[in-house]
C-alpha positions in Angstrom: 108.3 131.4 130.0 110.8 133.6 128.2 110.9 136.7 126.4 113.2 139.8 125.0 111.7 142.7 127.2 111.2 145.4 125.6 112.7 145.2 122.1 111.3 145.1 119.3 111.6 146.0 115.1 110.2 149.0 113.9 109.4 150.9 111.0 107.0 153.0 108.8 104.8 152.4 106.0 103.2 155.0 104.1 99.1 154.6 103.7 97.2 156.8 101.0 94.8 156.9 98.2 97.1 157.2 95.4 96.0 153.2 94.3 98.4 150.6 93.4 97.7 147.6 90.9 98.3 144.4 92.3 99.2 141.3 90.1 96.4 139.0 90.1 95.7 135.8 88.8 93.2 135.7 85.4 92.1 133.3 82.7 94.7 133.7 79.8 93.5 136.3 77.6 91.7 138.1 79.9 92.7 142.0 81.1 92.3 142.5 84.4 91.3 146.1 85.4 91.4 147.6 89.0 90.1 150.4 90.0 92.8 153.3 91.1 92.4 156.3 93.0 94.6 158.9 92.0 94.1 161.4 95.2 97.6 162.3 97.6 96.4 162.2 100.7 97.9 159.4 103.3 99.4 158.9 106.8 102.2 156.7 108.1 101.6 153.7 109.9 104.5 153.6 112.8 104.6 149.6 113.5 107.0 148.2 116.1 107.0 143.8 116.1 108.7 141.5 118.6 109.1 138.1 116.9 109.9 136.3 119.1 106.7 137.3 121.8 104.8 137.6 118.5 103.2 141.2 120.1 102.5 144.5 117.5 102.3 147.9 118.9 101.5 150.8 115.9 100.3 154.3 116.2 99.1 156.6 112.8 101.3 159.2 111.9 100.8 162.5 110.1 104.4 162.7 108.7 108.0 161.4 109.1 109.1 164.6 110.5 111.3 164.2 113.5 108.7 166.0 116.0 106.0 163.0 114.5 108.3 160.2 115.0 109.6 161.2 118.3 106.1 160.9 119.7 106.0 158.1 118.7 109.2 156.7 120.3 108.1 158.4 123.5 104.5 156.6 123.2 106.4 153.1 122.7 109.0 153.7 125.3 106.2 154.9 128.3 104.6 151.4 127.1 107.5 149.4 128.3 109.7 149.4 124.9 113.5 149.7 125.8 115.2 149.1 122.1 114.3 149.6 119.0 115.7 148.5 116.2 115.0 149.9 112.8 116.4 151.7 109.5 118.8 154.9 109.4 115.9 157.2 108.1 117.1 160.9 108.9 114.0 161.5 111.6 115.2 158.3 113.4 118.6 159.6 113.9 117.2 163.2 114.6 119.0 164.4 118.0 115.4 165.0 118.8 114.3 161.4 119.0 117.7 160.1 120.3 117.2 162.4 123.6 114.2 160.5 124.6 117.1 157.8 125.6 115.4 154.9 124.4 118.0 152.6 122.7 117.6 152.9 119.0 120.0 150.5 116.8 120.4 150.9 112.9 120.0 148.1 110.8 122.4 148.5 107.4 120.8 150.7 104.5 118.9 149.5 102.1 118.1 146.2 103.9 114.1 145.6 104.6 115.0 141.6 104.1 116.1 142.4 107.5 113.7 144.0 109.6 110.5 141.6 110.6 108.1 144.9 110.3 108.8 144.6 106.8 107.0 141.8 106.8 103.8 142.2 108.3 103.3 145.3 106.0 103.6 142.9 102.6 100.6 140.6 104.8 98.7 144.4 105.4 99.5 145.4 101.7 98.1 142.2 100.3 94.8 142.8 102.3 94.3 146.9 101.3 95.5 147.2 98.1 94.4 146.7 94.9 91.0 148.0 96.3 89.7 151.4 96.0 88.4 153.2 99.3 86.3 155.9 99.9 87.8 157.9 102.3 91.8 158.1 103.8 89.8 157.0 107.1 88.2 153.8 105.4 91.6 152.7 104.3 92.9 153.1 108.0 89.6 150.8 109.1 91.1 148.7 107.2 94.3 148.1 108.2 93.6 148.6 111.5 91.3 145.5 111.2 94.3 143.5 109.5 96.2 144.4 112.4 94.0 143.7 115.8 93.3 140.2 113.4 97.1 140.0 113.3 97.7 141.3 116.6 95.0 138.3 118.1 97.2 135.7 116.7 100.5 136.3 117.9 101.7 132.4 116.9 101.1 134.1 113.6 102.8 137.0 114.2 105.8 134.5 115.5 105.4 132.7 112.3 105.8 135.8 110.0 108.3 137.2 112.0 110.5 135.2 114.4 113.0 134.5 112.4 115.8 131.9 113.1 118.7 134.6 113.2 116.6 136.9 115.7 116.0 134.0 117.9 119.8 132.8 117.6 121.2 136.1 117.9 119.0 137.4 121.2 118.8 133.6 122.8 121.6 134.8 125.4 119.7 137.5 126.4 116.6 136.3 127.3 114.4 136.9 130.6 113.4 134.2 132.4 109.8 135.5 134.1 
């Protein structure tokens, strides 16, 4: 078997109450009305994918502050992570993060077409929103359900998120194990 030890694509995605309407399909004619919640309150959802293992790792965050995401990069790197390869967002390039000496490369601005994490956010937006929740904490449940369903299924994961370039571009550096 093969596999890129230890790198994968990260990112963030902010998770609160304040409710977004999702298009759905209707009879013509008919308004469709969805229920918002209109409350600030959320946390971040640090998310690092390897395509081409199809494996998820993700931690909750209380900010993007530098101190927030370096815990993070430390959590990821005592789990076996060695790269990472994710947008220029200042906290990511904060000297504080970089000193942890994992290797962090940045993918151009203003490019999520690029970065497979992208992608399994649209698959955890689709199942959250457009429906009210409770509580900050009920949301969560629920994308931390989409995720251990997501993380299960890793020829899924491989199917959102191994893209042809990725494969292409890290075939040389493979591990044979």
């Amino acid at each position: 078997m093969t596999t890129a030890v230890g790198l994968a694509w990260a990112d963030e995605m902010r998770l609160g109450l304040r409710g977004l309407g999702r298009r759905v399909w209707a009879p013509r004619g008919v308004k469709v009305r969805q229920a918002q919640v209109l409350t600030y309150v959320w946390r971040y959802l640090a998310l690092a994918v390897n395509g081409l293992t199809g494996t998820l790792r993700w931690t909750w965050t209380p900010s993007m502050k530098k101190e927030a995401i370096a815990a993070v990069v430390r959590e990821w790197q005592g789990a076996g992570r060695r790269a990472l390869v994710w947008d220029g967002a200042a906290s990511h390039r904060a000297r504080l993060v970089r000193e942890i000496g994992l290797a962090l490369i940045t993918q151009p601005p203003a490019a999520p077409e690029l970065n497979p994490a992208e992608r399994v956010f649209e698959e955890l937006r689709r199942a959250v929103e457009g429906r009210t929740s409770p509580t900050l904490e009920a949301k969560m449940a629920a994308v931390e359900h989409e995720l251990q369903a997501l993380a299960a299924d890793p020829g899924r994961v491989r199917r959102l998120t191994g893209w042809a370039w990725i494969t292409d571009a890290l075939t040389p550096f493979m591990v044979t194990s």
